[in-house]
Structure formats: structure tokens, C-alpha cells
N, C-alpha and C positions, 0 to 999 in steps of 0.2 A: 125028876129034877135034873136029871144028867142029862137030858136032849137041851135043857133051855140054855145051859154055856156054850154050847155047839151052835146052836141059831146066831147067839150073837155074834161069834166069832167069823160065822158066814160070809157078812160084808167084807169082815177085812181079807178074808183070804182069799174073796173072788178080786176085790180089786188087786191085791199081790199078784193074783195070776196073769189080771191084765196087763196091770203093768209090765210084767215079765215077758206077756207073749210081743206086748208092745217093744219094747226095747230088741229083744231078740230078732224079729222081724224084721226093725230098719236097717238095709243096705249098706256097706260104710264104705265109702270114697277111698278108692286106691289111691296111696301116695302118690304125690305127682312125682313125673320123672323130669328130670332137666333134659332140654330138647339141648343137643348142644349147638351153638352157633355155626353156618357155614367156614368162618376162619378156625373154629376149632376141632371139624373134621379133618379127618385125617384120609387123604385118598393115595393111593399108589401111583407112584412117580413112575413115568414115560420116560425118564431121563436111560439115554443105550437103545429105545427103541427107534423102529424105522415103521414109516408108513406110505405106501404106494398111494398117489392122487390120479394119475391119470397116465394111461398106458395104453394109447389108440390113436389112428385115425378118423380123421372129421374133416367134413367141408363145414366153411364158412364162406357163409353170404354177406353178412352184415356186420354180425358178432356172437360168437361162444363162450360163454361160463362156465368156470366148473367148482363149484365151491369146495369147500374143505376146513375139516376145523384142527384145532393144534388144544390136546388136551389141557385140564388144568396142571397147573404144576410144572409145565416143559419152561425149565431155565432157557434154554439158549436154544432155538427151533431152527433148524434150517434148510430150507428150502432150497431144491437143487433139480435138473433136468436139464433139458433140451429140447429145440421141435423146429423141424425144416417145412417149409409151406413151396406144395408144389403147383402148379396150372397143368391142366390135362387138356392138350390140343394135340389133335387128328392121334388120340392112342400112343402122345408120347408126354410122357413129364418133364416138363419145364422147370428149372427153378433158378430163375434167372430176376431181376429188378421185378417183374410185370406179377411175380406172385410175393412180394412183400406183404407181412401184414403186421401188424401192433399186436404187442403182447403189454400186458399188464398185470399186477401182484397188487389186489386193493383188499382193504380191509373192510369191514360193515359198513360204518360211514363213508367211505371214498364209495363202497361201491353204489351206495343210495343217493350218491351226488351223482356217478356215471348212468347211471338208469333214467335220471331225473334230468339228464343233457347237460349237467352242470360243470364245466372245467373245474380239474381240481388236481390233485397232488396224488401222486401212485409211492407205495413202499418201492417198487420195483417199475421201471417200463424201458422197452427197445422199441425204438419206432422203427418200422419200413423195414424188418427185417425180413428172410426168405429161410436163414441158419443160425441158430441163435443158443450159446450155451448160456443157461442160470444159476447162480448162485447168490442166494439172497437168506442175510441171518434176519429174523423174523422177532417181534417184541416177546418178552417170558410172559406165558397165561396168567402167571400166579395163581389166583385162587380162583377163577370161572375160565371153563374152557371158551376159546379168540374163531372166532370163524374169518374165511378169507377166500379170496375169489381169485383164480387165473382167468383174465378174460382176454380172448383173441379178437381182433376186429382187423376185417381186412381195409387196408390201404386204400385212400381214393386215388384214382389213376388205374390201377391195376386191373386186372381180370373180376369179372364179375363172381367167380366163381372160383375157390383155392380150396386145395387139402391141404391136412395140413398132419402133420405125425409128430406127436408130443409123448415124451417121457418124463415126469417127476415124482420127485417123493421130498418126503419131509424128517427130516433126522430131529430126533427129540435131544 
């Protein structure tokens, strides 16, 4: 008589263990985390830093670019150098009207007007020049870092062929 209350009790304790094993078993979803928004990251200000662009000789034939970007965050960016364009005939440097070239300071859209043969407006340009100092205060990135383009094209008229020696950089 003492086996028959243990049979009955059988069902119920196997399904409690299911159920147990059941529950135990399911996986449970880690709290979501809050992503936080691109405005509510916090990144390290360039504000005191300096950054070298371009620090070389080049010939151009047509036109050279050299892009460059100004981090997020740079309040007041400012763009500064210099660059003398010379003509090399019989082994001697020229720099005189015949090696002028155009300089320009464009931004993403100006520069995909200039690619595209389209006149259009430059943050910065010196036409025809041969000697040319820069200084150019530049938009604040705020919150995405700003890409930007010096792009040199030589002069029509002039020598088919110019070097050219450019120094800049860009103050955050």
C-alpha cells in the first residue's frame, strides 16, 4: 500500500521537473543598452593642435590635389602655408609670369563641381600666381569631421610643365 501514493504522485513530479528544466533552460535577453546618439558622443577636441598637409615638391601638368580633412569638433581651423611654382628650362629655374599657376581651397561640393568642369565658388583662390602666401580661417566641423581639397592647376599661357613647392598646415 505504500508504493500506490508514490505512483500517483509520479505525474506530478515529472511534469514539475519539466517544467523546471523547461524554464531553467530558456536563455534571457540582455538588457538593452542605450546606443547613445552621434550629438551625444563625446570625442576629444583638436582645439591647440596642428596638422601638417602637404610638405613637397610636384610638377603639374594640368592639376594636383591633395585632400585633407579638419577633425570633428575644430572651432576655428585655420589653414596657412605657402608655395612658389617654378619652370625648369636649360637646368635653370624660372619663376617668373610663364610659371603661374592657380591654387585653390574647396570643399566636398566645390570640389565635385571642379571635377565635373563646373564653375563654381572656392573658400579660398589666387589666380596666375608663381608666390603665394595662405592664410585661410576655414568653417568649425562641429559634430562630423569637413574634408577639403588644395588643388593646383596650372595657368593657360604658361609653360606646359611647372614645379611647384608648397608648405601648409592647418591649426585646429
Amino acid at each position: 500500500m505504500n508504493e500506490e501514493p508514490r505512483i500517483r504522485l509520479l505525474p506530478f513530479f515529472l511534469v514539475a521537473v519539466l517544467a523546471f528544466a523547461a524554464t531553467a533552460c530558456q536563455k534571457q535577453k540582455p538588457p538593452a543598452e542605450d546606443v547613445p546618439l552621434p550629438v551625444d558622443r563625446v570625442a576629444p577636441s583638436p582645439v591647440g593642435t596642428s596638422q601638417t598637409i602637404l610638405h613637397k615638391t610636384f610638377t603639374v601638368s594640368t592639376s594636383v590635389n591633395f585632400p585633407f580633412d579638419v577633425p570633428t569638433h575644430a572651432a576655428m581651423p585655420h589653414l596657412h602655408g605657402n608655395y612658389r611654382s617654378f619652370v625648369k628650362q636649360l637646368g635653370v629655374q624660372s619663376n617668373d609670369e610663364s610659371a603661374n599657376v592657380d591654387f585653390l581651397v574647396l570643399n566636398e561640393d566645390q570640389y565635385a563641381d571642379f571635377v565635373h568642369g563646373r564653375a563654381g565658388e572656392a573658400l579660398f583662390s589666387a589666380d596666375a600666381s608663381h608666390d603665394q602666401e595662405v592664410n585661410v580661417s576655414l568653417p568649425a566641423s562641429q559634430n562630423r569631421p569637413r574634408k577639403y581639397y588644395l588643388v593646383f592647376r596650372n595657368t593657360p599661357g604658361g609653360e606646359a610643365k611647372k614645379l611647384v613647392k608648397a608648405d601648409f598646415a592647418v591649426d585646429f
